[in-house]
DRENLO-433035 format. One record per residue: residue in one letter; x, y, z of N, C-alpha, C in turn. Coordinates in steps of 0.05 Angstrom, whole numbers, padded with zeros to 5 digits. Example, Ala and Ser with C-alpha at 12.3 -4.5 7.8 and 13.67 -1.06 7.14 Angstrom:
DRENLO-433035
+---+--------+--------+--------+--------+--------+--------+--------+--------+--------+
| r |   n.c1 |   n.c2 |   n.c3 |  ca.c1 |  ca.c2 |  ca.c3 |   c.c1 |   c.c2 |   c.c3 |
+---+--------+--------+--------+--------+--------+--------+--------+--------+--------+
| a |  00264 | -00114 |  00156 |  00246 | -00090 |  00156 |  00264 | -00066 |  00156 |
| s |  00257 | -00045 |  00142 |  00273 | -00021 |  00143 |  00258 |  00001 |  00157 |
+---+--------+--------+--------+--------+--------+--------+--------+--------+--------+
//
This chain:
DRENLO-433035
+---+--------+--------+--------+--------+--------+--------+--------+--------+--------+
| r |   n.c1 |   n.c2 |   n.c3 |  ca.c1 |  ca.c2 |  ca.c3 |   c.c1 |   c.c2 |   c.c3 |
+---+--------+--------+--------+--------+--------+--------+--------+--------+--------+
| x |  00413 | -00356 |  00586 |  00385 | -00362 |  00585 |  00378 | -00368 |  00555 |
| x |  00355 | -00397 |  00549 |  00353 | -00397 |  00527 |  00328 | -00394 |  00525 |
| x |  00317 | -00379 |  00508 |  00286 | -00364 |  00495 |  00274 | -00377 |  00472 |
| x |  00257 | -00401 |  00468 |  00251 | -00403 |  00441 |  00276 | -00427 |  00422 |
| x |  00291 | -00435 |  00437 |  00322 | -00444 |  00422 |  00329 | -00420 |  00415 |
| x |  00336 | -00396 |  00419 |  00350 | -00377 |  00416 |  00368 | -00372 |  00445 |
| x |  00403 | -00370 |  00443 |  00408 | -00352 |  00463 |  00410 | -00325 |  00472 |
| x |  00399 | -00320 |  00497 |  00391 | -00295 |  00499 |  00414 | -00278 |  00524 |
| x |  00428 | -00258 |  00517 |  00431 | -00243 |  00540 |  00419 | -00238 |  00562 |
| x |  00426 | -00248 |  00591 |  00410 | -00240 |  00614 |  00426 | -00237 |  00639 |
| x |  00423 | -00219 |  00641 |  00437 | -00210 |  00668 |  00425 | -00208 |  00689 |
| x |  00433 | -00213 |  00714 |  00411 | -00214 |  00754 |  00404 | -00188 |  00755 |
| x |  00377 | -00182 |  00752 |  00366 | -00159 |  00763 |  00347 | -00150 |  00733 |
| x |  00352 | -00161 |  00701 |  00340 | -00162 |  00685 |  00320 | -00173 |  00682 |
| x |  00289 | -00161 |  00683 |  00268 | -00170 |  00675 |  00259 | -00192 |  00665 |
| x |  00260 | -00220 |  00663 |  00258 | -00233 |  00646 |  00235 | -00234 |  00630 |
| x |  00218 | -00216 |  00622 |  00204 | -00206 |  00608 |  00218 | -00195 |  00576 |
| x |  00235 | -00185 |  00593 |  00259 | -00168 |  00573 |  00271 | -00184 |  00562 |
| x |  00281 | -00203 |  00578 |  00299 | -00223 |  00562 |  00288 | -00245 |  00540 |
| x |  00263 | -00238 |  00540 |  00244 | -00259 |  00523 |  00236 | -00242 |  00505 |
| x |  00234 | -00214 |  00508 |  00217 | -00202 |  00479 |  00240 | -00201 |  00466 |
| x |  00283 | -00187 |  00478 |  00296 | -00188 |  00463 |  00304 | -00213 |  00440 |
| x |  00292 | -00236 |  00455 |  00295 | -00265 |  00431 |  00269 | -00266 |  00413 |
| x |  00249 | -00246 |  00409 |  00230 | -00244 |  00394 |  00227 | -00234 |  00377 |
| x |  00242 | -00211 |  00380 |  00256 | -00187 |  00359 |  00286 | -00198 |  00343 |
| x |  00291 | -00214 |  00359 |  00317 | -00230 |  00339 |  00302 | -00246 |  00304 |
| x |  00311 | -00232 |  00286 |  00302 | -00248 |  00257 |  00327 | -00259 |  00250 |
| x |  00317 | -00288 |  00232 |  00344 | -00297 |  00216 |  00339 | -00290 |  00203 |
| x |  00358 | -00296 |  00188 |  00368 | -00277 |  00158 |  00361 | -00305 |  00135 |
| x |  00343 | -00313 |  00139 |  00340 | -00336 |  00114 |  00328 | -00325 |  00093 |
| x |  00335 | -00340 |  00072 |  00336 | -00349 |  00045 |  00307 | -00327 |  00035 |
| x |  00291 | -00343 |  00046 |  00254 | -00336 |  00044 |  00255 | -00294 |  00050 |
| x |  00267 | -00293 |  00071 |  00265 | -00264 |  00091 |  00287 | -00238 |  00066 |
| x |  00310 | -00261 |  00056 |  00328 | -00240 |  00028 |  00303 | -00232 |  00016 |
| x |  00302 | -00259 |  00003 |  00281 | -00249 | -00034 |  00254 | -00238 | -00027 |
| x |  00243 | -00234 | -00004 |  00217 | -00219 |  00005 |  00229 | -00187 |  00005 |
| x |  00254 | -00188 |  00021 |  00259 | -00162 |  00025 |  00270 | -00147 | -00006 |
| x |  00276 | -00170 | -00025 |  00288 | -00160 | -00049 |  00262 | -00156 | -00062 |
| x |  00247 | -00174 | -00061 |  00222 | -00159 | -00077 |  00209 | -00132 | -00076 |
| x |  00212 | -00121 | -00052 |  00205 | -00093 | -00045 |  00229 | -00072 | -00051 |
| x |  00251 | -00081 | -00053 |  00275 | -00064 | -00063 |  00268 | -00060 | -00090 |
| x |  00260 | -00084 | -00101 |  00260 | -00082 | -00139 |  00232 | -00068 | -00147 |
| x |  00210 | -00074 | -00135 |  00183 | -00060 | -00139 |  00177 | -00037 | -00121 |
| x |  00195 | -00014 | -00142 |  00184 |  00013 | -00130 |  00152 |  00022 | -00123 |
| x |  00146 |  00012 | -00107 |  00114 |  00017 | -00109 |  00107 | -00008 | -00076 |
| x |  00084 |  00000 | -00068 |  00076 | -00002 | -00048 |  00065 | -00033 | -00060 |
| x |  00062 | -00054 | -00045 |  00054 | -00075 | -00057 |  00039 | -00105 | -00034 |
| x |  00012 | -00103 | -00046 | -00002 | -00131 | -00026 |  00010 | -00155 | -00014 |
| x |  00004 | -00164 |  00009 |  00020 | -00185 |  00013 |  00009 | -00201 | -00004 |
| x | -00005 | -00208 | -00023 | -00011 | -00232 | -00052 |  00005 | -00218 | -00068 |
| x |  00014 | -00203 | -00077 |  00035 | -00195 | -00097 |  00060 | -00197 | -00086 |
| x |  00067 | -00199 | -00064 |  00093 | -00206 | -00042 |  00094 | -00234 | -00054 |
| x |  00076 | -00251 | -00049 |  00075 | -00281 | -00049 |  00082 | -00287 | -00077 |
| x |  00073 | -00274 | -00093 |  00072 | -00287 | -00126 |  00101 | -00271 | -00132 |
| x |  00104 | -00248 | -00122 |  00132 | -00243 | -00141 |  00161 | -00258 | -00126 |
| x |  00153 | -00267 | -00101 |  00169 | -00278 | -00083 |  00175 | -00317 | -00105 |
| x |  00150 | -00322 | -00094 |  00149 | -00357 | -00108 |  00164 | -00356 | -00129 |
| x |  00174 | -00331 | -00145 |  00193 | -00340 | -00174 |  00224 | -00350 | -00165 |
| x |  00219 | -00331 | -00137 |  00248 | -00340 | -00128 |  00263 | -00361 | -00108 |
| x |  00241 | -00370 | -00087 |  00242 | -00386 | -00079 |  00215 | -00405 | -00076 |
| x |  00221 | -00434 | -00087 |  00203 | -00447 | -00074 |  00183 | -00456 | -00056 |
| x |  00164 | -00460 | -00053 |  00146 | -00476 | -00035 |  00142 | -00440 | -00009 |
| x |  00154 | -00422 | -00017 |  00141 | -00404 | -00002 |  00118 | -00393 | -00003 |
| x |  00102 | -00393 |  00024 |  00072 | -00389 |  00030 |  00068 | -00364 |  00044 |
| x |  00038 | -00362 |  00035 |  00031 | -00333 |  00053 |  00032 | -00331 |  00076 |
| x |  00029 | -00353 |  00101 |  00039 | -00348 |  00124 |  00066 | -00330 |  00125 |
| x |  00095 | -00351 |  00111 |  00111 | -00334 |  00120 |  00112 | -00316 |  00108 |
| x |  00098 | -00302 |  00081 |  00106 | -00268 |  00076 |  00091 | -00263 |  00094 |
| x |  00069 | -00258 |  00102 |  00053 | -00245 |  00132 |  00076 | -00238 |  00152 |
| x |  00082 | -00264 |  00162 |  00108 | -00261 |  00180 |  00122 | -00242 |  00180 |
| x |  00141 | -00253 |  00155 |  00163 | -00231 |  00151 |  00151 | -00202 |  00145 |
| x |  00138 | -00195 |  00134 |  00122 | -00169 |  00132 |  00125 | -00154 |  00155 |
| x |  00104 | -00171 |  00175 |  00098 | -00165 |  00209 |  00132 | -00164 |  00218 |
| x |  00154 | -00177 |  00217 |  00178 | -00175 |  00223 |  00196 | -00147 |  00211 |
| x |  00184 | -00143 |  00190 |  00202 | -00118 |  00183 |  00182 | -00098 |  00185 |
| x |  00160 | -00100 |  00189 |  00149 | -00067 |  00207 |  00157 | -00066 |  00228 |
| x |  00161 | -00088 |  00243 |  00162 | -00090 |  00269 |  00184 | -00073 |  00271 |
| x |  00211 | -00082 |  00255 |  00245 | -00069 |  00254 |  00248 | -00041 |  00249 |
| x |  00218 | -00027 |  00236 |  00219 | -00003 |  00220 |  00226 | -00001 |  00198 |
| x |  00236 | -00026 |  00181 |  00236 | -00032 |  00150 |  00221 | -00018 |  00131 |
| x |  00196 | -00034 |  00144 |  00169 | -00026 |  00120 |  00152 | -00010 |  00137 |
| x |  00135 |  00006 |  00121 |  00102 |  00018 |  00134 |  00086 | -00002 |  00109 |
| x |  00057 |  00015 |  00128 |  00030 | -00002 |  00118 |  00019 |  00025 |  00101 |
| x |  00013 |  00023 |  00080 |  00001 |  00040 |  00073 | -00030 |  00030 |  00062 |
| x | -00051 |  00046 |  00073 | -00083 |  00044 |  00078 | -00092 |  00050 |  00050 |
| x | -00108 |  00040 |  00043 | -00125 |  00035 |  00013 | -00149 |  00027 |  00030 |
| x | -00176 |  00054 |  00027 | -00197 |  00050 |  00044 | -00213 |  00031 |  00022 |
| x | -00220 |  00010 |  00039 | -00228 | -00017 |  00026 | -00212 | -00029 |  00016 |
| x | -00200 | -00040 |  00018 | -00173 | -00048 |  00007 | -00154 | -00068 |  00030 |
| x | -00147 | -00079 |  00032 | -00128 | -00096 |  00042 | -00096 | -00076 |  00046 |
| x | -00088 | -00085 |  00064 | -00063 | -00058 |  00067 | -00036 | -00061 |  00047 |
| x | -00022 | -00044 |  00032 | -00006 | -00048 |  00015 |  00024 | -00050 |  00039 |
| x |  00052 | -00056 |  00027 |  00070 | -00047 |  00041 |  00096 | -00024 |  00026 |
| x |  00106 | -00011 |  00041 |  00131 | -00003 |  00021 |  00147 |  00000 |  00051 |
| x |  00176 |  00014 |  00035 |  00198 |  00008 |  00044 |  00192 |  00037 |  00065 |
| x |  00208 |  00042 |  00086 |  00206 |  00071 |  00099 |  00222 |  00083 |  00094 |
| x |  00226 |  00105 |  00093 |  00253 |  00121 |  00094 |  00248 |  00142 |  00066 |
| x |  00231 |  00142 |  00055 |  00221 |  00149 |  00022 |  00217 |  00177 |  00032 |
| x |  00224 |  00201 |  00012 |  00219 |  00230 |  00013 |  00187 |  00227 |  00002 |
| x |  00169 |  00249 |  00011 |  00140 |  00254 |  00015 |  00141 |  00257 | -00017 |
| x |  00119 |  00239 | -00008 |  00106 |  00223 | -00035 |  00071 |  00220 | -00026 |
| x |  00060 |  00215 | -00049 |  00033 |  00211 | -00053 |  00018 |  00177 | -00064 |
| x |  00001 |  00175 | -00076 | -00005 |  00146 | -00086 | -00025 |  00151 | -00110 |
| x | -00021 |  00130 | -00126 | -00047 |  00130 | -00144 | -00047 |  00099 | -00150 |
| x | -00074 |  00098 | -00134 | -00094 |  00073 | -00148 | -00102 |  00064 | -00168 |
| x | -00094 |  00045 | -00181 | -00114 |  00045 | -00207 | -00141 |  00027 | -00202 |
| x | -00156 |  00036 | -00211 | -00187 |  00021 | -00209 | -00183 | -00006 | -00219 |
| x | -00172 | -00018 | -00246 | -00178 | -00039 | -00260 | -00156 | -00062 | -00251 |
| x | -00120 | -00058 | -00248 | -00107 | -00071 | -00229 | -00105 | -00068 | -00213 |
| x | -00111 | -00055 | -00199 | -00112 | -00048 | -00162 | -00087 | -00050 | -00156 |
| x | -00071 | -00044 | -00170 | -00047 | -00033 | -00167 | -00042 | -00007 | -00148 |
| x | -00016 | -00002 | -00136 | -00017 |  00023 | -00116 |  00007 |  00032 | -00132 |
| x |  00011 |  00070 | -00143 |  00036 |  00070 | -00153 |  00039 |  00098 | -00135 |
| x |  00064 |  00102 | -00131 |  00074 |  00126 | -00120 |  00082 |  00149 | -00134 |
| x |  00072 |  00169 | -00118 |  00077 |  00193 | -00139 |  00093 |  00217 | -00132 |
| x |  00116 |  00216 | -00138 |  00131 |  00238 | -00134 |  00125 |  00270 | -00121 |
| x |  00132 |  00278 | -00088 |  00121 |  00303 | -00091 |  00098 |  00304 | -00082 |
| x |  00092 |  00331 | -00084 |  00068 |  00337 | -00059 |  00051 |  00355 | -00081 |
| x |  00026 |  00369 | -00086 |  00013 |  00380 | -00099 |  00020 |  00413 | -00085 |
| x |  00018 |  00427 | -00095 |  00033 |  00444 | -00094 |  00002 |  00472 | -00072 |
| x |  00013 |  00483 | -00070 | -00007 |  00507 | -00053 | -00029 |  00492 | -00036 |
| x | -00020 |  00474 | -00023 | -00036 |  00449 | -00005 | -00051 |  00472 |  00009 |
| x | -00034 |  00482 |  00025 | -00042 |  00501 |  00057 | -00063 |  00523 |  00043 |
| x | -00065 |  00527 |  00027 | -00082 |  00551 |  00006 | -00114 |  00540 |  00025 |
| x | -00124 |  00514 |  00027 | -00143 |  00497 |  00025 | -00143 |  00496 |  00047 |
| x | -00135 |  00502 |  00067 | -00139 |  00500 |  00102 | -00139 |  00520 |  00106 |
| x | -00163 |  00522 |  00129 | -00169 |  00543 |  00143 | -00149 |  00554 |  00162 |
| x | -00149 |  00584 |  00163 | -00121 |  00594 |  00169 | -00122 |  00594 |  00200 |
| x | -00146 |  00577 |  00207 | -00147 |  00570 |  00245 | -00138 |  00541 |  00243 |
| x | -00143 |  00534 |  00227 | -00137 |  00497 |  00240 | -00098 |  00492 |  00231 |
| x | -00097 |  00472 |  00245 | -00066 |  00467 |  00252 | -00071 |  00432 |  00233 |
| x | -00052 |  00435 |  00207 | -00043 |  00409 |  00201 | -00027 |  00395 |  00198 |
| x | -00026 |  00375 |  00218 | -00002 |  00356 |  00228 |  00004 |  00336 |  00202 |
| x | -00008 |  00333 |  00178 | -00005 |  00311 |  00167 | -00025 |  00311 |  00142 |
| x | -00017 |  00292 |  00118 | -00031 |  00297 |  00094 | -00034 |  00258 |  00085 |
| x | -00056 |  00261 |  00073 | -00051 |  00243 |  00054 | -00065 |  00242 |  00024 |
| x | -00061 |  00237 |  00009 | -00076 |  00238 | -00016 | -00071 |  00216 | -00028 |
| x | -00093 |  00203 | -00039 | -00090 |  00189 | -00057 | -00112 |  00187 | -00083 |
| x | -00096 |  00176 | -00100 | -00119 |  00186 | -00131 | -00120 |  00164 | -00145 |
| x | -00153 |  00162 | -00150 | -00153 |  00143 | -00166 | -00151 |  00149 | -00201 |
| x | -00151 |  00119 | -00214 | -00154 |  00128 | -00243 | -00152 |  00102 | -00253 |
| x | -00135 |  00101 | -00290 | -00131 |  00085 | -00291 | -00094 |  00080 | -00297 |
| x | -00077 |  00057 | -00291 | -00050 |  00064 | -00292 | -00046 |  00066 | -00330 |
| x | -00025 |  00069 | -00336 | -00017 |  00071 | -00364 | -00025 |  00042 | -00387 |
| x | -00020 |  00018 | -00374 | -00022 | -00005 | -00387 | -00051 | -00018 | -00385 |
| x | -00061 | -00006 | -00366 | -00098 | -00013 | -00361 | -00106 |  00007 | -00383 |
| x | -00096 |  00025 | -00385 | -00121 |  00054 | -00406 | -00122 |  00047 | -00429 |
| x | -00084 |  00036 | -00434 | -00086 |  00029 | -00467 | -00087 |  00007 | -00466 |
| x | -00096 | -00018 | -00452 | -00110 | -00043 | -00461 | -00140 | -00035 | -00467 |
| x | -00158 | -00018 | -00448 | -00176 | -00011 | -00448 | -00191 |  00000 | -00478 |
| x | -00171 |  00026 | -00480 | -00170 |  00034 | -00506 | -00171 |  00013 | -00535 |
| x | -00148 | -00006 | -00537 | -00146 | -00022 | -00551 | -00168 | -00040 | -00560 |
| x | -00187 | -00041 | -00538 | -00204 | -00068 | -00543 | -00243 | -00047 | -00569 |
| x | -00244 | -00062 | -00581 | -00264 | -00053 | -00595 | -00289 | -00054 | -00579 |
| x | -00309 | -00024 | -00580 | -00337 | -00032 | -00564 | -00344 | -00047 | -00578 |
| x | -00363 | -00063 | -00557 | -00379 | -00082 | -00562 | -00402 | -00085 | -00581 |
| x | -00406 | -00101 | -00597 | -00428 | -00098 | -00610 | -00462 | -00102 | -00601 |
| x | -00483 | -00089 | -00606 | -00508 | -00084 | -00596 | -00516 | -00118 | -00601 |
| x | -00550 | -00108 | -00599 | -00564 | -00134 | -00621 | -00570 | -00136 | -00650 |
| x | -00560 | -00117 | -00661 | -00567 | -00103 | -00693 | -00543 | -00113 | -00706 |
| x | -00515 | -00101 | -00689 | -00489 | -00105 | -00693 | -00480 | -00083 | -00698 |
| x | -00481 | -00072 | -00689 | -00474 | -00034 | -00692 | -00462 | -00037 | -00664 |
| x | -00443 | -00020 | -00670 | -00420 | -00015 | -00645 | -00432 | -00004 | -00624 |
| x | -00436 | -00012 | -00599 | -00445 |  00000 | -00572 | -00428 |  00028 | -00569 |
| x | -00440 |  00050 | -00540 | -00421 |  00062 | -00542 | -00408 |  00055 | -00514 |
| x | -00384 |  00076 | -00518 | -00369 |  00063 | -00483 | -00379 |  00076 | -00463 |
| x | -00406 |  00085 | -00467 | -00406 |  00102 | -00436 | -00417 |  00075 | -00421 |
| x | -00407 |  00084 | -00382 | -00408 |  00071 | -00370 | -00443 |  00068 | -00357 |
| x | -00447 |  00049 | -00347 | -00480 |  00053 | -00340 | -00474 |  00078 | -00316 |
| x | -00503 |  00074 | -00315 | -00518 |  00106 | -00294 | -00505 |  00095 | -00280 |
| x | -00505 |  00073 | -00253 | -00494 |  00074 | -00228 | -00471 |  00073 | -00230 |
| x | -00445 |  00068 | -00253 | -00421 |  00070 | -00245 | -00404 |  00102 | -00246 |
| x | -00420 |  00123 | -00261 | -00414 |  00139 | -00261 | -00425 |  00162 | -00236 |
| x | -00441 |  00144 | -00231 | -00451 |  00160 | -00200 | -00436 |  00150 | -00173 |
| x | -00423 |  00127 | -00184 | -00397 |  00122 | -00163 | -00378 |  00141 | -00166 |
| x | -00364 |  00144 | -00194 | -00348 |  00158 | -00200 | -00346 |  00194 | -00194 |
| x | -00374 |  00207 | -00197 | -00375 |  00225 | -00191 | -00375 |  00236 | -00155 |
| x | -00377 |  00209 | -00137 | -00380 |  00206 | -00112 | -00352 |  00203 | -00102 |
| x | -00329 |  00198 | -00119 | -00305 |  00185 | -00108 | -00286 |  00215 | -00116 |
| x | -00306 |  00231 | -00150 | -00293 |  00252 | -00154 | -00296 |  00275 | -00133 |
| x | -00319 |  00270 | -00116 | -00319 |  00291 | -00096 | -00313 |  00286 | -00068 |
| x | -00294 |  00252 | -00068 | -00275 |  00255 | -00045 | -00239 |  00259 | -00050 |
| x | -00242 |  00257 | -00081 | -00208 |  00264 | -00084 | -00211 |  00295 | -00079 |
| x | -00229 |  00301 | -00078 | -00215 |  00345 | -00078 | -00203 |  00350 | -00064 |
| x | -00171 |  00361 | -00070 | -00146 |  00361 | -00059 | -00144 |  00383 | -00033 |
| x | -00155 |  00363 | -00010 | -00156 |  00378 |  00010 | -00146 |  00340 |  00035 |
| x | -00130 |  00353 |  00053 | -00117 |  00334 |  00068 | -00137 |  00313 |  00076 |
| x | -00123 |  00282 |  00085 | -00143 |  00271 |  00099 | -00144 |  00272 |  00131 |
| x | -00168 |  00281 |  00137 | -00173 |  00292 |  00170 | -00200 |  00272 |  00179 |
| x | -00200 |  00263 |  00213 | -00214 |  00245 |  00214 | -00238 |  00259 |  00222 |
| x | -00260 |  00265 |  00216 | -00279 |  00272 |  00226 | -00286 |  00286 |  00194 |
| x | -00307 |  00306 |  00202 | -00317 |  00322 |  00179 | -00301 |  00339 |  00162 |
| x | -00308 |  00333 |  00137 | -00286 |  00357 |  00116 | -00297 |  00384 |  00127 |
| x | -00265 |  00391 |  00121 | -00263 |  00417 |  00128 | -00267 |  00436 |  00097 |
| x | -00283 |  00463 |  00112 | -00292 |  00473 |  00086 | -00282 |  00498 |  00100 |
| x | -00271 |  00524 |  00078 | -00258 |  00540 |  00090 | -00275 |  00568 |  00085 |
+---+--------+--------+--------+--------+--------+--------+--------+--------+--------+
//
């Protein structure tokens, strides 16, 4: 039986349902599907399919975001990769198989980096009735090369010419203080925080 131009195993009494998803799950191994999958080998870190695309294009030509989508969708499909969730955010990918790890966001590249390890006396913070199947944390900030560009750059000057200072306006620090009181290191659970 042929599926797609693919040949497919099929035997009398086999579903042919079966015999069509098995030619669906068949990937080639091209050129485009290596250097996507090498990009995620080389960038320890969870990474957008637009950063798939741009670190990919160095290595092969004329490749488009359709096919990283594709291939992406092809190696979750295999159990390759997971999706990891960035609320508001577009979904990052990394590789599976990684010992429990955490994430940190940076605000200014929207970068996702992984962080070694779990925070330590987690279960301290759950109530000694509820049952937790699962954690996630993630923290924002800023990464190492955003703080000290940041740092580096001189405040701005007023209308006088006297150096501004760096505080941020009222509403961004009232974001900030809103985002500081959803990192408090307690799991993510779907419904209402739990308070112990």
């Amino acid at each position: 039986m042929i599926v797609e131009g693919n040949p497919v195993l099929y035997y009398p009494g086999m579903p042919r349902s079966s015999a069509a998803k098995s030619a669906k799950t068949f990937r080639r191994n091209t050129q485009q599907r290596r250097e996507i999958r090498e990009v995620f080998e080389q960038n320890d870190r969870p990474l957008a399919a637009d950063e798939v695309l741009q670190l990919a294009q160095a290595r092969v030509a004329g490749l488009g975001m359709a096919t990283v989508y594709r291939t992406i969708k092809g190696l979750i499909d295999e159990g390759w990769l997971i999706a990891v969730e960035v609320p508001g955010q577009p979904p990052r990918y990394e590789v599976r198989g990684k010992a429990h790890h955490h994430h940190f966001h940076c605000l200014k590249c929207q970068r996702l980096f992984e962080l070694e390890g779990c925070l330590e006396h987690l279960e301290k913070l759950i109530p000694s009735t509820f049952r937790v199947v699962d954690h996630v944390v993630l923290i924002y900030g800023y990464c190492a090369e955003c703080d000290r560009a940041h740092k580096a750059q001189p405040a701005p000057r007023d209308r006088s010419g006297a150096r501004a200072s760096r505080r941020q306006p009222e509403g961004r620090r009232r974001t900030d203080r809103r985002r500081a009181d959803l990192l408090e290191l307690s799991p993510t659970v779907r419904g209402p925080r739990l308070s112990g």
